[in-house]
C-alpha positions in Angstrom: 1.8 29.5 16.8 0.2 30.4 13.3 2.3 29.6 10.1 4.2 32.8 10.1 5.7 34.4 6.7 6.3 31.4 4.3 5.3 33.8 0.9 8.0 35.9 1.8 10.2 33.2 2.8 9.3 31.1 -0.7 10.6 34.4 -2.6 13.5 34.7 -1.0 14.4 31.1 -1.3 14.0 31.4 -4.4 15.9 34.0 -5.2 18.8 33.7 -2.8 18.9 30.6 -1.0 18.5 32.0 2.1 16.9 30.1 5.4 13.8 30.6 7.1 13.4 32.3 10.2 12.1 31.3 13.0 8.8 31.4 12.4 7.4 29.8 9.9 4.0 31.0 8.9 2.7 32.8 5.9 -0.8 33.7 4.2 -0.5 31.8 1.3 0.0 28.4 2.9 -2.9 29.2 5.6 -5.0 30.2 2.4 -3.7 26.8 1.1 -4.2 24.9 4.2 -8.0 26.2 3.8 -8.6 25.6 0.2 -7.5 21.6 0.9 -9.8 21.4 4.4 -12.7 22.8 2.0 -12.0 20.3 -0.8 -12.0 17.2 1.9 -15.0 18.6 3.6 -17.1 18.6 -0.1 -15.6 14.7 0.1 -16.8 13.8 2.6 -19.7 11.0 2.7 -22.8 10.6 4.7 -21.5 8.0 7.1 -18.2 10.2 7.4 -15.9 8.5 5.2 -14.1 9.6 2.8 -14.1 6.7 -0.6 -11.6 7.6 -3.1 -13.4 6.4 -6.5 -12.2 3.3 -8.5 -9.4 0.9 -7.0 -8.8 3.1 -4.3 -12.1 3.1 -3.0 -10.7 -0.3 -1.1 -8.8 2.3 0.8 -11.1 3.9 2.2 -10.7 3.4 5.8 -6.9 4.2 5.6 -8.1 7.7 3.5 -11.1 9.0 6.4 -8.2 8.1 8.8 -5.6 10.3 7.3 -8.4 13.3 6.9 -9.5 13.1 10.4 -5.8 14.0 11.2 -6.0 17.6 9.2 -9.8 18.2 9.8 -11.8 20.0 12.6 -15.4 20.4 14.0 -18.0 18.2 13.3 -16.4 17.3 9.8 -13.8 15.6 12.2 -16.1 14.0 14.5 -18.1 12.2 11.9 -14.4 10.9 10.6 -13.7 9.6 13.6 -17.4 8.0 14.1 -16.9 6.0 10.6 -13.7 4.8 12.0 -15.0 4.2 15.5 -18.0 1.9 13.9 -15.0 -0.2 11.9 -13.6 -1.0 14.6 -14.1 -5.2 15.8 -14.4 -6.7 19.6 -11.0 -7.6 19.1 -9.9 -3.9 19.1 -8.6 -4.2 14.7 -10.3 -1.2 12.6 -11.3 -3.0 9.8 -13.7 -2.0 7.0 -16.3 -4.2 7.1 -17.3 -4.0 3.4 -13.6 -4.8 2.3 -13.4 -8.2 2.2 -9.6 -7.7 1.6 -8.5 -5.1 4.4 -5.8 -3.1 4.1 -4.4 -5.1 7.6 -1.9 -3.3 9.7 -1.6 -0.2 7.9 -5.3 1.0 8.5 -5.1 0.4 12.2 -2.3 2.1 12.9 -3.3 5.4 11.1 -6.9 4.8 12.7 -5.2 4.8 15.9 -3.5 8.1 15.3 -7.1 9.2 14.7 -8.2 8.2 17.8 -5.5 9.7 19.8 -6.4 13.2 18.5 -10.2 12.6 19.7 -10.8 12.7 23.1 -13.9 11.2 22.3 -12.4 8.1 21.1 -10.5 7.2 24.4 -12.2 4.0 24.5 -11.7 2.9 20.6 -7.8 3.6 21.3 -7.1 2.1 24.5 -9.0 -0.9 22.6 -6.5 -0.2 19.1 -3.7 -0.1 21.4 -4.8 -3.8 22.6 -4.7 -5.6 19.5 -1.2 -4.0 18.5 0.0 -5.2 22.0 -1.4 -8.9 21.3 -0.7 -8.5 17.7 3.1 -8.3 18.3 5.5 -11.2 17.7 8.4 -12.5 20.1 10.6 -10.8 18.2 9.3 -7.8 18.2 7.4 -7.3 14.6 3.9 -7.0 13.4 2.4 -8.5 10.6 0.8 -6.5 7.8 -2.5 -8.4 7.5 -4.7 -8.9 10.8 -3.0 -12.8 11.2 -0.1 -12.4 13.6 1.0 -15.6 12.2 1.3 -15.3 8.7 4.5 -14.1 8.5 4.7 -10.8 5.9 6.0 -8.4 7.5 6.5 -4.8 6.4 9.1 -1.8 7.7 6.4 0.8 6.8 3.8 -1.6 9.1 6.2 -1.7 11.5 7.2 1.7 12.4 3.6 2.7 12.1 2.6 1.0 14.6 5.7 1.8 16.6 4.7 5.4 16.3 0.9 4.7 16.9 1.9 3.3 20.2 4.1 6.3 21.4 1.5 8.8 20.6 -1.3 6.3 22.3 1.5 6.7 25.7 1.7 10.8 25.2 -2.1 10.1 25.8 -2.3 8.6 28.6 -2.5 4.7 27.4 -0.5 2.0 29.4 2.0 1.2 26.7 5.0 -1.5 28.3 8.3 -0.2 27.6 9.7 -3.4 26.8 7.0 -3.9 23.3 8.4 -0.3 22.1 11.9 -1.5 23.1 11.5 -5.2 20.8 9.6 -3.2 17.9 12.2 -1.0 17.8 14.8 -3.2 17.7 13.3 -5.2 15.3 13.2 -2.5 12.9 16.8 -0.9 13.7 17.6 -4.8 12.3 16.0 -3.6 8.6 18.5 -0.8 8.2 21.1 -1.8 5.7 24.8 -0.5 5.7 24.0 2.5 3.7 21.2 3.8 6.2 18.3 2.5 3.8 15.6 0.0 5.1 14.2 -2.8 3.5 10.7 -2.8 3.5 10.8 -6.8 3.2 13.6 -9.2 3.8 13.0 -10.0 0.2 12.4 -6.5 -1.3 14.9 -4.0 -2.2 15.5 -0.7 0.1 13.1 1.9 -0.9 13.1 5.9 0.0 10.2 5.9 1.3 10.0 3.1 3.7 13.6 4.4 5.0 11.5 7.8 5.6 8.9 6.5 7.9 11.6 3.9 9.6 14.0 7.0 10.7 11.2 9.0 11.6 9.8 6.3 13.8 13.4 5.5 15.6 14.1 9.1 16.4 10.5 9.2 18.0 12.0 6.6 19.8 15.4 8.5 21.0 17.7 6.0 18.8 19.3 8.5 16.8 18.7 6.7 13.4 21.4 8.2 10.2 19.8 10.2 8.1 22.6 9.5 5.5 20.2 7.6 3.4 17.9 10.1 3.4 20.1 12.7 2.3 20.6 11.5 -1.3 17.1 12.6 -2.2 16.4 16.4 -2.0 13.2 18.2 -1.9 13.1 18.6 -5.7 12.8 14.9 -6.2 10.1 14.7 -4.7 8.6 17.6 -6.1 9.5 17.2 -10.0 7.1 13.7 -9.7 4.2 16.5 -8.6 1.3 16.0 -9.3 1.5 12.4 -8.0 0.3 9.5 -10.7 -3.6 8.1 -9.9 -4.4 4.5 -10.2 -5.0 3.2 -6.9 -3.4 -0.6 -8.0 -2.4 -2.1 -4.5 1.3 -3.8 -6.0 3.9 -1.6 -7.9 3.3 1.4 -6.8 6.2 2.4 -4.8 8.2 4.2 -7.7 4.7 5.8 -9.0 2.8 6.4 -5.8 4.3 7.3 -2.8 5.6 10.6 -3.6 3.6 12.4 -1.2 3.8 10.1 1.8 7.7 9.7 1.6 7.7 13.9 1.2 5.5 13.9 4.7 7.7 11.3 6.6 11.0 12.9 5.4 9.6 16.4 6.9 9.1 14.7 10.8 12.2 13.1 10.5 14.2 15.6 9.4 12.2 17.8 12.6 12.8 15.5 15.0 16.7 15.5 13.9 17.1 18.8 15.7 18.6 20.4 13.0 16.7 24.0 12.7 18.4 25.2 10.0 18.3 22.1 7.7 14.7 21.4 8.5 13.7 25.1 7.8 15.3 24.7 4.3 13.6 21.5 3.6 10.4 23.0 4.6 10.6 26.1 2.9 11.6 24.4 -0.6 8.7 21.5 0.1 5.9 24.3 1.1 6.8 26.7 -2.0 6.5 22.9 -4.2 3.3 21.8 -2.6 1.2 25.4 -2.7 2.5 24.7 -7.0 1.0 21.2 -7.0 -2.4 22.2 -5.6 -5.4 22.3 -8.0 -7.8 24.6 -8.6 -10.3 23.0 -6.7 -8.1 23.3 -3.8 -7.0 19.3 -4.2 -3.8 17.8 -4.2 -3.9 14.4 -6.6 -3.0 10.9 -5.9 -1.9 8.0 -6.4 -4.9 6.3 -4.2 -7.0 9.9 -5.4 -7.1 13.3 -4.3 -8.3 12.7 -0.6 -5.5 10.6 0.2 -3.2 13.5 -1.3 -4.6 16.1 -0.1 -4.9 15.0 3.3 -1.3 14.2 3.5 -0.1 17.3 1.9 -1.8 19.0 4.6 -0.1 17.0 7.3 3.2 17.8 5.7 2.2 21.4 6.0 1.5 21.3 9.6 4.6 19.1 10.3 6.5 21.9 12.0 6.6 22.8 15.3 3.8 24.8 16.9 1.2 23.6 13.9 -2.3 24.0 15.1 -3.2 20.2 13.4 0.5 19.2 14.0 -0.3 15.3 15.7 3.4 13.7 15.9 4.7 15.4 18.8 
């Protein structure tokens, strides 16, 4: 199903209020989608990364992973082949010239990758085996590669959780009883007021709660989206464009605009609530086509690649999206 008459949709949501229909498509955002495939495609390096410059360019693993979930062809395949040389005997995508990886994160998001490549069966039935190992007794995963040290993360957590349920819509042997302890593990994180706690020693934040519900519903547990629900569409979209600096600590309230905006869309899918989700889209599409540069970018707090690649996910998070990933 093609993206079917958002611009007309946008006015009248604009005007009126009114909801979306059924379908959900429209020129402009196709035209949109395009422009942001064509700026990550004139990104894209010769080994297939994609390096964001200055701080962020320690991301850079994380970043190719994210495109290679919005792009096609070739452009796509070489994506995947960067992340498909990172990847260690032990199964963990690591960048190899980051002597401080990004941990946890990176491999789940590299999984994803690989679940969208046939050609990468091997690499994820491998990625699937170090989250399987990787997992504590009690369910959780660490951020960093060390099972044993001990810091572990919500947004790590369902992550992974939801790397391993795409890697079983696949195909790959996942035992119900490791999705059964992650998710209980991370249900445990969800405060009184629906929030999560990204941390036992960090404060609830939006974002992190985002990811967390989405991950749970995935799961068929049915998560409240109460917490959710205190933060509209237009707070996300009044902090567009998203600050740049690519610092890896304090960025939550600066930084994350864009991936708590994508993780609020699946959630808010998988809730089975047409009408709501329809709204939401309709109000975060109209923002988003706004935010886009010239140049067919989206900017960043860990630089315009990582934006741009998930405000393309978020644009495809709708049922029937020909890049849509998160079934």
């Amino acid at each position: 199903m093609r993206l079917a008459a958002i611009a007309l949709s946008i006015l009248v949501l604009c005007s009126g209020g009114r909801k979306f229909g059924p379908d959900l498509a429209s020129d402009d955002v196709e035209r949109a989608a395009a422009r942001g495939r064509a700026f990550l495609l004139a990104r894209q390096a010769a080994d297939g990364s994609f390096a964001p410059a200055g701080a962020a360019s320690r991301l850079r693993l994380g970043v190719t992973a994210l495109a290679a979930l919005v792009l096609e062809g070739e452009t796509q395949h070489r994506a995947v082949a960067f992340l498909r040389a990172c990847q260690r005997p032990d199964g963990l995508v690591a960048d190899r010239l980051e002597r401080h990886p990004w941990g946890a994160w990176e491999h789940a998001y590299a999984t994803f990758a690989f679940a969208r490549s046939p050609e990468a069966r091997v690499e994820l039935e491998r990625a699937v085996g170090w989250i399987l190992r990787a997992q504590a007794p009690d369910g959780s995963w660490s951020y960093f590669p060390q099972p044993a040290d001990g810091y572990v993360q919500s947004g790590i957590q369902a992550s992974l959780l939801e790397a391993l349920l795409l890697a079983r819509r696949r195909g790959v042997a996942v035992p119900a009883s490791v999705l059964a302890r992650a998710a209980d593990y991370l249900e445990k994180q969800q405060l009184s007021e629906g929030a999560f706690r990204n941390h036992e020693f960090q404060q609830p934040t939006y974002e992190v709660s985002a990811v967390a519900v989405a991950a749970l519903a995935a799961m068929g547990r049915h998560p409240s989206l109460r917490f959710l629900e205190t933060r509209d569409a237009r707070a996300f979209l009044q902090n567009l464009p998203e600050a740049t600096g690519g610092d890896r600590c304090a960025c939550y309230d600066r930084g994350y605009h864009l991936f708590g905006l994508f993780w609020t869309t699946v959630a808010y899918r998988r809730a089975g609530d047409d009408d709501r989700f329809e709204r939401w889209f309709a109000e975060v599409a109209a923002g988003l086509l706004r935010a886009q540069r010239p140049d067919g970018g989206w900017d960043g707090w860990f630089g315009p690649e990582y934006a741009t690649a998930l405000a393309l996910l978020t644009l495809e998070s709708y049922e029937g999206a020909p890049g849509r990933w998160l079934e």
